[in-house]
py3Dmol code that shows the C-alpha trace and the ligand (Angstrom):
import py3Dmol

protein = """\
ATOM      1  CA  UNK A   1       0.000   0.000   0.000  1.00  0.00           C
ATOM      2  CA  UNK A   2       1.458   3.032  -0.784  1.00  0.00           C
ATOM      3  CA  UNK A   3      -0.047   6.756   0.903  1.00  0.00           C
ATOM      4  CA  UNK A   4       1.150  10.052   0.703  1.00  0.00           C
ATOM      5  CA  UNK A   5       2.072  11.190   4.722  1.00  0.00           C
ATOM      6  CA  UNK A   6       1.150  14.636   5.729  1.00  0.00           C
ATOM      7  CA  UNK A   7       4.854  15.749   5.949  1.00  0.00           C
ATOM      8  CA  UNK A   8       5.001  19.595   6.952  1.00  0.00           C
ATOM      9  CA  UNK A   9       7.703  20.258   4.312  1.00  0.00           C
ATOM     10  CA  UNK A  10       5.662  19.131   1.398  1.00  0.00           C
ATOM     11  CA  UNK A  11       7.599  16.327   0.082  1.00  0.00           C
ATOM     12  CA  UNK A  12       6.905  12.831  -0.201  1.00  0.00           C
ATOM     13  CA  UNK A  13       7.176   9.733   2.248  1.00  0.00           C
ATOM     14  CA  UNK A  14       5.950   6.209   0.997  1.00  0.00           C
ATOM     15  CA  UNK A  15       4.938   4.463   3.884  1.00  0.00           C
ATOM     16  CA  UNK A  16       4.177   0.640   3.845  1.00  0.00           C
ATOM     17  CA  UNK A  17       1.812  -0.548   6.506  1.00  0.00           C
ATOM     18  CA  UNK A  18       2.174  -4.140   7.767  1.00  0.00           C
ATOM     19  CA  UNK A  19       0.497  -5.966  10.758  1.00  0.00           C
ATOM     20  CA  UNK A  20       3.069  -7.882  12.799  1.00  0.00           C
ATOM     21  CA  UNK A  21       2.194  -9.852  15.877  1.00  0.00           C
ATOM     22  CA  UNK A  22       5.220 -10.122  17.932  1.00  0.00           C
ATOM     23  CA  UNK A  23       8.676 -10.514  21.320  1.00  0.00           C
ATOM     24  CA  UNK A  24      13.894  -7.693  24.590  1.00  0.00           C
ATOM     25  CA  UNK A  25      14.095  -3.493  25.119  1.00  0.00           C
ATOM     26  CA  UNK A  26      15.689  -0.733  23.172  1.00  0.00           C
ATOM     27  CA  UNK A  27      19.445  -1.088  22.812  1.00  0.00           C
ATOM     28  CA  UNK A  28      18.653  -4.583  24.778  1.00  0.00           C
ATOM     29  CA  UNK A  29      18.529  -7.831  23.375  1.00  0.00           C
ATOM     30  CA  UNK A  30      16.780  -8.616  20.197  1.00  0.00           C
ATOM     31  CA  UNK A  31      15.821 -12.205  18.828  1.00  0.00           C
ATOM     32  CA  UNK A  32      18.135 -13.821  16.244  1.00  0.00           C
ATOM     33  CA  UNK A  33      18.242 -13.383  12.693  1.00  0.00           C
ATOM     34  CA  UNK A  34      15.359 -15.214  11.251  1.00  0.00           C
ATOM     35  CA  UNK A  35      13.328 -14.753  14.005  1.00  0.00           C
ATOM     36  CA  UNK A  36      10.622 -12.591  12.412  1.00  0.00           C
ATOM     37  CA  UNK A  37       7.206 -14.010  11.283  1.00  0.00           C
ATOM     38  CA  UNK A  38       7.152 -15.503   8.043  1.00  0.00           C
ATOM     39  CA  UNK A  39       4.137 -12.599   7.347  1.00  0.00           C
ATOM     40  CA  UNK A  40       6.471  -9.627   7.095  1.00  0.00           C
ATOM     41  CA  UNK A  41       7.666 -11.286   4.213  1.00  0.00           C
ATOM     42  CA  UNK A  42       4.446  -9.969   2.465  1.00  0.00           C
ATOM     43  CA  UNK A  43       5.656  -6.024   3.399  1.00  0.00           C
ATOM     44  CA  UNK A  44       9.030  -6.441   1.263  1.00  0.00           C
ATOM     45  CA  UNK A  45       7.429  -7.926  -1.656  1.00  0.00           C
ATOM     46  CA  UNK A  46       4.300  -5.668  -2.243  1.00  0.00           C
ATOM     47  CA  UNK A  47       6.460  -2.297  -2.236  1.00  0.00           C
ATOM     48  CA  UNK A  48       8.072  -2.923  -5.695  1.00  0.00           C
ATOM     49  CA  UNK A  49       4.589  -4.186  -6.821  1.00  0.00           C
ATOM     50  CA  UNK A  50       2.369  -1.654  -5.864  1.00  0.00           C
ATOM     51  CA  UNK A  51       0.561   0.291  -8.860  1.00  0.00           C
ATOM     52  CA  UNK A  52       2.637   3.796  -9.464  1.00  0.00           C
ATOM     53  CA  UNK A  53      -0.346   5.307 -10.288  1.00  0.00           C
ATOM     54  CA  UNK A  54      -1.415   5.460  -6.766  1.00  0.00           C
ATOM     55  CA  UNK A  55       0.809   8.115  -6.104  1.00  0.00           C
ATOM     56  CA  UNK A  56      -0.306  11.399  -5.618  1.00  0.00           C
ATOM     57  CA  UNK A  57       0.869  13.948  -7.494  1.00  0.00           C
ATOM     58  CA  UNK A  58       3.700  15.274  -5.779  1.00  0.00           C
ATOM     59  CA  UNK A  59       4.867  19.129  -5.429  1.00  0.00           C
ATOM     60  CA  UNK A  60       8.131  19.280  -7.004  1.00  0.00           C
ATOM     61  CA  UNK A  61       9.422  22.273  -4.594  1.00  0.00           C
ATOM     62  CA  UNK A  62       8.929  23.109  -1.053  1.00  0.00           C
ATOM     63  CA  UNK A  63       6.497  25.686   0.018  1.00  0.00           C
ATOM     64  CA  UNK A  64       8.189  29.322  -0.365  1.00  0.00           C
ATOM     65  CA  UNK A  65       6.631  29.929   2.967  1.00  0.00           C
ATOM     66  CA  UNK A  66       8.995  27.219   4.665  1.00  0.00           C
ATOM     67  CA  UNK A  67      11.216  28.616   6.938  1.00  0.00           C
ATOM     68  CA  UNK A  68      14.621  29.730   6.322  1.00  0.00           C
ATOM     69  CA  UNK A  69      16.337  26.947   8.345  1.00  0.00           C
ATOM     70  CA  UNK A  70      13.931  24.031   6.204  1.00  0.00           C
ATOM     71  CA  UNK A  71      16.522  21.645   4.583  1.00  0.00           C
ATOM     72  CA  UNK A  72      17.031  22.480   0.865  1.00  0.00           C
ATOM     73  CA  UNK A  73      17.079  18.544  -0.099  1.00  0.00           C
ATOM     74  CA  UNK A  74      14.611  16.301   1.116  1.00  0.00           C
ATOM     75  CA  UNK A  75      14.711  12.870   0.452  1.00  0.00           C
ATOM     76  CA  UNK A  76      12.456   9.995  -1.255  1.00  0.00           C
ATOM     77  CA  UNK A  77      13.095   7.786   1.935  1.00  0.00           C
ATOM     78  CA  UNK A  78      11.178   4.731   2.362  1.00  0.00           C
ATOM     79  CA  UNK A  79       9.637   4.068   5.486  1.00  0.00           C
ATOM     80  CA  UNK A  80       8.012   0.701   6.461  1.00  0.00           C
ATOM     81  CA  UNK A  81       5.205   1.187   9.211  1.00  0.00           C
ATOM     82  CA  UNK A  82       4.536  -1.038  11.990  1.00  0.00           C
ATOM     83  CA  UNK A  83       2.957   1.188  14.341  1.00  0.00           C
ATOM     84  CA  UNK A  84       2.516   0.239  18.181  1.00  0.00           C
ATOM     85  CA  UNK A  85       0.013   1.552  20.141  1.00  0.00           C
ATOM     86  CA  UNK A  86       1.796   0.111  23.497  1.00  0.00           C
ATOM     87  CA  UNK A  87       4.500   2.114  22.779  1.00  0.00           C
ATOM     88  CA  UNK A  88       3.379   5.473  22.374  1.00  0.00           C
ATOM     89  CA  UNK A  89       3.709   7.372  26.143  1.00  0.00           C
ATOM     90  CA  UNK A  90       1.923  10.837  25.719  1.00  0.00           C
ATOM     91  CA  UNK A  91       1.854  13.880  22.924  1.00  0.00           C
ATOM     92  CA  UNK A  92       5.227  15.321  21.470  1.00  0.00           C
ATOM     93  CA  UNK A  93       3.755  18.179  19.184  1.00  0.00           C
ATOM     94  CA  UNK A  94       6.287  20.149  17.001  1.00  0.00           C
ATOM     95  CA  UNK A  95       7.258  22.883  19.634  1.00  0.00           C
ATOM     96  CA  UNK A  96       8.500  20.002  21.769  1.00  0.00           C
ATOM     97  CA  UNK A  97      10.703  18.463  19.109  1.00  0.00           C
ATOM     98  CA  UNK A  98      14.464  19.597  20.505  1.00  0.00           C
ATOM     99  CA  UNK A  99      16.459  16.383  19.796  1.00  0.00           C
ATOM    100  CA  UNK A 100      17.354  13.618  18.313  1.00  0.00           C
ATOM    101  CA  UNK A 101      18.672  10.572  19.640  1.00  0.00           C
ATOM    102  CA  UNK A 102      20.972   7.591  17.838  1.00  0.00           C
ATOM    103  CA  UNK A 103      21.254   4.454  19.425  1.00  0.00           C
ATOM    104  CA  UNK A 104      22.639   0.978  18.450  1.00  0.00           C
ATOM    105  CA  UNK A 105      20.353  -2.161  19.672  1.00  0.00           C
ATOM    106  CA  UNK A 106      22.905  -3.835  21.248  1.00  0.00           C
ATOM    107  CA  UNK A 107      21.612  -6.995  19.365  1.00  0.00           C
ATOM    108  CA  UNK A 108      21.269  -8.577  16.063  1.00  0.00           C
ATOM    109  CA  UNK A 109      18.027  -9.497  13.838  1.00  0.00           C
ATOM    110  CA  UNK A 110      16.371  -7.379  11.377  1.00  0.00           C
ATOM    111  CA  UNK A 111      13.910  -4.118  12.157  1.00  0.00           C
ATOM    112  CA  UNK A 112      10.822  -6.625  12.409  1.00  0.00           C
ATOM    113  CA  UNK A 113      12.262  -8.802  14.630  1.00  0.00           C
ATOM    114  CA  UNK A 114      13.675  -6.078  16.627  1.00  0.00           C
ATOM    115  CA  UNK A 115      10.352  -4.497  17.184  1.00  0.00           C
ATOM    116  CA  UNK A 116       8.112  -7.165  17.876  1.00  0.00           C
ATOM    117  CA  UNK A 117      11.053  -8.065  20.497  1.00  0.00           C
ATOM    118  CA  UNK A 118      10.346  -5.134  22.084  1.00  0.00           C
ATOM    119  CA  UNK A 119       6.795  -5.908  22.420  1.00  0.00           C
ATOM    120  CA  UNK A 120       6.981  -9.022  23.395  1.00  0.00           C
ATOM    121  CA  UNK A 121       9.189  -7.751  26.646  1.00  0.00           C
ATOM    122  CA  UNK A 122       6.635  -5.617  27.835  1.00  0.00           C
ATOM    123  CA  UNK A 123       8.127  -2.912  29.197  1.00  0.00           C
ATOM    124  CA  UNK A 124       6.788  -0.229  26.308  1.00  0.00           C
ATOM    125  CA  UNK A 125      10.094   0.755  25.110  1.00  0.00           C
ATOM    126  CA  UNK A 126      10.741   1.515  21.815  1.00  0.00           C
ATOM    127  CA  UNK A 127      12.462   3.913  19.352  1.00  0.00           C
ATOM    128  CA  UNK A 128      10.819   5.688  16.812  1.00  0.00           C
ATOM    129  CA  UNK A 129      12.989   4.320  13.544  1.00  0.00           C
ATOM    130  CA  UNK A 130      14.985   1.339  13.416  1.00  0.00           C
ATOM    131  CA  UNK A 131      16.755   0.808  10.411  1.00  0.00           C
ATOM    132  CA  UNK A 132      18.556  -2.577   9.571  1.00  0.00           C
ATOM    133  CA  UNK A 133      22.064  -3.263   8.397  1.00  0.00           C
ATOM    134  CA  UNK A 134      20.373  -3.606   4.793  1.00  0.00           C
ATOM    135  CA  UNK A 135      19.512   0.260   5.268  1.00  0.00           C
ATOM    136  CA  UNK A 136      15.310  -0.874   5.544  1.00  0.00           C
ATOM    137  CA  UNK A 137      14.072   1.921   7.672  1.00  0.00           C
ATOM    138  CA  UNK A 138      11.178   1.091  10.195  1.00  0.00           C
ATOM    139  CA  UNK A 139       8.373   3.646  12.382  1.00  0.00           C
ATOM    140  CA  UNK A 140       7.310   2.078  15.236  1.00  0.00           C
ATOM    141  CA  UNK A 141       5.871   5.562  16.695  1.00  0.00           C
ATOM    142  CA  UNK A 142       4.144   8.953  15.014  1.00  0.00           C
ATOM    143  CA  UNK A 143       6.990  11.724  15.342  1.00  0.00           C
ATOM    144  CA  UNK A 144       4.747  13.715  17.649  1.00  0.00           C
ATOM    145  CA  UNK A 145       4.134  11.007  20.461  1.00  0.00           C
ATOM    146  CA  UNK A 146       7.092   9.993  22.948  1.00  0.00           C
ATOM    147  CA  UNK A 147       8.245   7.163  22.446  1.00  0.00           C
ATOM    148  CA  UNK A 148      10.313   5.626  25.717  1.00  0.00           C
ATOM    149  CA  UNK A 149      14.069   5.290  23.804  1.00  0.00           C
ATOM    150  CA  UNK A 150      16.567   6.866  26.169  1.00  0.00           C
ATOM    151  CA  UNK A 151      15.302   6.363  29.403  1.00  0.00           C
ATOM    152  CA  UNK A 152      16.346   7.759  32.467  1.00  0.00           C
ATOM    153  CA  UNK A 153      19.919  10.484  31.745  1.00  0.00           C
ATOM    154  CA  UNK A 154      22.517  11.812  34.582  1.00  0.00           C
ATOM    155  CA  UNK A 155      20.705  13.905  37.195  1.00  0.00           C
ATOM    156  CA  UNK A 156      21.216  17.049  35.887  1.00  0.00           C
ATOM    157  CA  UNK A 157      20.814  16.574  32.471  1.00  0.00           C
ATOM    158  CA  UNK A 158      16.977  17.495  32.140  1.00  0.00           C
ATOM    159  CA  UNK A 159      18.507  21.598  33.451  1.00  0.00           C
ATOM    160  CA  UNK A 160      21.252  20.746  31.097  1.00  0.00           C
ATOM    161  CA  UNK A 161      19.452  19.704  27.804  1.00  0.00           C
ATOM    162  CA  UNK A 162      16.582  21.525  28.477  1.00  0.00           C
ATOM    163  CA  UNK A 163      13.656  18.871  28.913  1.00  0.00           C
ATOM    164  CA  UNK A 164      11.924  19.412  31.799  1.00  0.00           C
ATOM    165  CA  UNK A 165       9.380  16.960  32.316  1.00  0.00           C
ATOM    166  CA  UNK A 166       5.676  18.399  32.370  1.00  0.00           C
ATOM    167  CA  UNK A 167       3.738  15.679  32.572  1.00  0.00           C
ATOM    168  CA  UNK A 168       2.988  14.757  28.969  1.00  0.00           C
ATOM    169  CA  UNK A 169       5.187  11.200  29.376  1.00  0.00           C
ATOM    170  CA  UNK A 170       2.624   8.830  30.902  1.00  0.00           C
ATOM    171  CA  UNK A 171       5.744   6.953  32.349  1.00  0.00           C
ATOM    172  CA  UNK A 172       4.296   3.769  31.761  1.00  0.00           C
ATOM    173  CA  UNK A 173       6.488   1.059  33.130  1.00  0.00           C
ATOM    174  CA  UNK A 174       9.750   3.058  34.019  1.00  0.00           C
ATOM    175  CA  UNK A 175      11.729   1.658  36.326  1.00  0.00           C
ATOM    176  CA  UNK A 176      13.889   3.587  38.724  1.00  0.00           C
ATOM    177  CA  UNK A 177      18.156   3.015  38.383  1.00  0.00           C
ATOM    178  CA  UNK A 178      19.270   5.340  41.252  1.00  0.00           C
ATOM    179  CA  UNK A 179      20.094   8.412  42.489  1.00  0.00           C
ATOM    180  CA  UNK A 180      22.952   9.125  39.881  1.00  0.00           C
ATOM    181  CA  UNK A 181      20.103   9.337  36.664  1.00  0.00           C
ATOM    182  CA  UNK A 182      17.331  10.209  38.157  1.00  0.00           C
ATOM    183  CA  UNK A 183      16.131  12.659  35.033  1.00  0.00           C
ATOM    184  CA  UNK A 184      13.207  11.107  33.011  1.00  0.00           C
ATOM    185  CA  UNK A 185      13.056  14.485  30.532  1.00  0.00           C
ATOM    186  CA  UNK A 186      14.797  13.620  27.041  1.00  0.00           C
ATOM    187  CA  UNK A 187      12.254  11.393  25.685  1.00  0.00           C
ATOM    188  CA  UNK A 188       9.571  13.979  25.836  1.00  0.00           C
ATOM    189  CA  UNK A 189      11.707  16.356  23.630  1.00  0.00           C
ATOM    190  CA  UNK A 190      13.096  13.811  21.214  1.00  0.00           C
ATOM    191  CA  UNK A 191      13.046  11.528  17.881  1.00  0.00           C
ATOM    192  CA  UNK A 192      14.820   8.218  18.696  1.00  0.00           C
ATOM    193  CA  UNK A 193      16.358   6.267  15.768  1.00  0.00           C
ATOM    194  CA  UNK A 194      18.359   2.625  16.568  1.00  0.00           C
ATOM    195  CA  UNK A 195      20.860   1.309  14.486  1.00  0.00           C
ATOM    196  CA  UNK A 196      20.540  -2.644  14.241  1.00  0.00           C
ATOM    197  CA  UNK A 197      24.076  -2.596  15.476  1.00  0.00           C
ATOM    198  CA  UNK A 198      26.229  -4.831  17.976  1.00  0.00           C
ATOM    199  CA  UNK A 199      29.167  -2.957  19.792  1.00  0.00           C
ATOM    200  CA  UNK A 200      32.086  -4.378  18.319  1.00  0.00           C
ATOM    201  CA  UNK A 201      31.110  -6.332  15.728  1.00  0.00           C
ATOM    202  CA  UNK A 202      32.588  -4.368  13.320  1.00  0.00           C
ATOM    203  CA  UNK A 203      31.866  -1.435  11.046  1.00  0.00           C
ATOM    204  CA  UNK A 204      28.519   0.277   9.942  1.00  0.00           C
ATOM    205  CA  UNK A 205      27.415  -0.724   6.739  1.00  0.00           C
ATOM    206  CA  UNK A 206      27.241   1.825   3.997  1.00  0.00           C
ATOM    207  CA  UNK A 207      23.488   1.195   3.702  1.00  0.00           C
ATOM    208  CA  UNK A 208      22.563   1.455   6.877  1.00  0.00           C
ATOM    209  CA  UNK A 209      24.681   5.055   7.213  1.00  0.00           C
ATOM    210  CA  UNK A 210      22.931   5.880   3.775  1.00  0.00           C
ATOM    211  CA  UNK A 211      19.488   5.244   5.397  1.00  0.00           C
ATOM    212  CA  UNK A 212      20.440   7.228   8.141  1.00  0.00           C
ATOM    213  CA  UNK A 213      21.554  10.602   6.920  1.00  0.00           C
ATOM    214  CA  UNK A 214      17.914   9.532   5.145  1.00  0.00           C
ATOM    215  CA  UNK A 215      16.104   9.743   7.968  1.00  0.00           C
ATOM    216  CA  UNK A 216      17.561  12.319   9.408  1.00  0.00           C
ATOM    217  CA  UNK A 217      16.612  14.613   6.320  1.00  0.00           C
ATOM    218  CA  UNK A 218      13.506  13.407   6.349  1.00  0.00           C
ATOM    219  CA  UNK A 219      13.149  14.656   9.891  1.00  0.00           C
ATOM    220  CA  UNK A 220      14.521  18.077   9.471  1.00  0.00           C
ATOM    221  CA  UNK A 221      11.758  18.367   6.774  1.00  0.00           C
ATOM    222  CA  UNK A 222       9.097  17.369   9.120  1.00  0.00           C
ATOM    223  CA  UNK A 223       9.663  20.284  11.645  1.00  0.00           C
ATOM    224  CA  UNK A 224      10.904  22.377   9.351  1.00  0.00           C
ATOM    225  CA  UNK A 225      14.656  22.668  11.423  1.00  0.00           C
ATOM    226  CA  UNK A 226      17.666  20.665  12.561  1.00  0.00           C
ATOM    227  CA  UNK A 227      17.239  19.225  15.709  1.00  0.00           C
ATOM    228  CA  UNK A 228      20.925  18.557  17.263  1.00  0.00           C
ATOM    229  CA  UNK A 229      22.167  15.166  17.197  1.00  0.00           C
ATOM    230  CA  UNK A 230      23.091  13.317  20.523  1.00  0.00           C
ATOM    231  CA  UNK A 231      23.647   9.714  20.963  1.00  0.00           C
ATOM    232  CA  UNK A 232      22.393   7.493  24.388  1.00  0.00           C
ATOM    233  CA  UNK A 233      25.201   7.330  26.091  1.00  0.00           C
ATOM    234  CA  UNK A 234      25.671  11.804  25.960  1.00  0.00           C
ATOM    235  CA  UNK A 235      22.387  11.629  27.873  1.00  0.00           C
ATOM    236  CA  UNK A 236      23.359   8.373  30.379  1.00  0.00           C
ATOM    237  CA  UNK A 237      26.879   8.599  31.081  1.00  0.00           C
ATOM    238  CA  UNK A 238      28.287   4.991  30.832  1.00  0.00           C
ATOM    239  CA  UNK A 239      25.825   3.820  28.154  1.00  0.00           C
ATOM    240  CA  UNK A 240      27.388   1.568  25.804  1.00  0.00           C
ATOM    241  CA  UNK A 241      25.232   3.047  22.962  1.00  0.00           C
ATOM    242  CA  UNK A 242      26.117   4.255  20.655  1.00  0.00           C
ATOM    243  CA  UNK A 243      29.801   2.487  20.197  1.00  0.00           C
ATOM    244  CA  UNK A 244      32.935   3.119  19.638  1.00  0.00           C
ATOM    245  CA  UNK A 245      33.329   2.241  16.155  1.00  0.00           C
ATOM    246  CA  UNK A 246      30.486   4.804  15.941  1.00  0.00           C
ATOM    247  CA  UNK A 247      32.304   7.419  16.831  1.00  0.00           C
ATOM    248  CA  UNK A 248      33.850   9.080  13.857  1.00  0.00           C
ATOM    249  CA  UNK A 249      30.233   9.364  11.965  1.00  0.00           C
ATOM    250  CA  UNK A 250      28.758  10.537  15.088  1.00  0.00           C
ATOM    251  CA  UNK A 251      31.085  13.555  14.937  1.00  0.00           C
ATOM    252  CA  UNK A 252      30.242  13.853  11.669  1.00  0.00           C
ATOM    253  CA  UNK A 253      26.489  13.883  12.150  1.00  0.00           C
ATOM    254  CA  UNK A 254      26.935  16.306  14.685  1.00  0.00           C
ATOM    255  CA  UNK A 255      28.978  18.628  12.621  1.00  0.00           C
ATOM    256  CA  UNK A 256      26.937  18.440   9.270  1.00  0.00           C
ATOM    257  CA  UNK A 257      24.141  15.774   9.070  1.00  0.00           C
ATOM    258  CA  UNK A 258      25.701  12.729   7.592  1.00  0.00           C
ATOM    259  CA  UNK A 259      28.682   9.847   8.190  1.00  0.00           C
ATOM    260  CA  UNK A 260      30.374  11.470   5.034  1.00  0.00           C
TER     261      UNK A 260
END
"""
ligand_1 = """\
1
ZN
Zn 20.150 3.393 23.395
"""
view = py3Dmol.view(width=600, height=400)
view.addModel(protein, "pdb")
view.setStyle({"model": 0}, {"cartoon": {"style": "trace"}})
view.addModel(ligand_1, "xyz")
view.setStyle({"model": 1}, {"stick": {}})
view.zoomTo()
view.show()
């Protein structure tokens, strides 16, 4: 199925809906490779096959009205959808949107069976991309909901990063960790994206960075400005997330928006 999303900057998503019924936690343990129900299959297959003609027609510019700071170059990104009510945790409307937050999984598998993983634990965590080490891209969340993907950060960090928390996160099954990160506010202020990535496993593939300077475009465009780029472990000191091999294109992202 292929839909035209309401993106704020005019250009065009294809989305591709798929039903998954599904079983670990954000940058926690995910199920092996191969673990995924045989029905997501169906999601990979009907993209390529879908009529062209249901396309809208598409505006070939951004509005002139867009402001200054809107990202010249948006791009035709591919998103598969496998939205989760359980892990949406309260509303995140644009003037929230401050952040945005890479992590790796800390596990193997592919973006399906990393999501349903996280369902199956229970615990409502989630990120709102995941994108695979074949550069597939995954929404598990709208852009405008929290979505529970960096937990609790350093007490401090809430005055720090400015998040206070205000009551929109629902908080729904948080778990204290101690007195040393006791600040809940990041998630309520943030996109999360995970990288299907293991910490020392070796590099990034160059589909999976390509996907995410992707995504990260395509969120600029949404709100219309660059949200800085952090990674986990800058909001919990001693996170192993995102790693070390990481850390080149992380400076990178921070300086100008892609691994290049
Ligand atoms: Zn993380």
């Amino acid at each position: 199925m292929r839909l035209t999303a309401p993106g704020r900057a005019g250009h065009r998503l294809v989305l591709v809906a798929v039903l998954v019924v599904g079983g670990g936690g954000a940058c926690a343990s995910a199920p092996p490779d191969g673990a995924s129900p045989a029905t997501t299959a169906s999601a990979h297959t009907a993209l390529p096959a879908a009529p062209t003609t249901a396309a809208a027609p598409q505006p070939t510019a951004a509005p002139t009205s867009a402001p200054a700071d809107t990202p010249a170059v948006v791009p035709d990104v591919t998103i598969h959808q496998d939205m989760r009510s359980g892990f949406a945790h309260g509303p995140k409307p644009r003037q929230f949107q401050k952040y945005i937050v890479l992590h790796d999984t800390e596990g193997t598998g592919n973006p399906q069976s990393v999501i349903s993983g996280w369902d199956n634990a229970g615990q409502f965590i989630a990120a709102h991309f995941v994108i695979g080490k074949d550069g597939s891209v995954w929404q598990t969340v709208d852009m405008d909901v929290i979505a529970h993907h960096s937990g609790f950060g350093d007490t401090g960090h809430n005055a720090a990063y400015g998040v206070p928390e205000d009551g929109r996160d629902d908080r729904r099954g948080t778990q204290p960790i101690g007195s040393w990160a006791s600040d809940y506010g990041m998630n309520s202020y943030s996109v999360g994206i995970e990288l299907i990535h293991v910490g020392g496993a070796g590099d990034y593939p160059k589909a999976q960075l390509e996907a995410l300077d992707q995504v990260i475009a395509y969120i600029d465009a949404y709100y219309g400005f660059a949200s800085p780029i952090i990674d986990h472990k800058m909001w919990r000191t001693g996170n192993s997330d995102t790693s070390k091999e990481f850390a080149g294109y992380l400076a990178s992202y921070r300086d100008h928006r892609s691994y290049r």
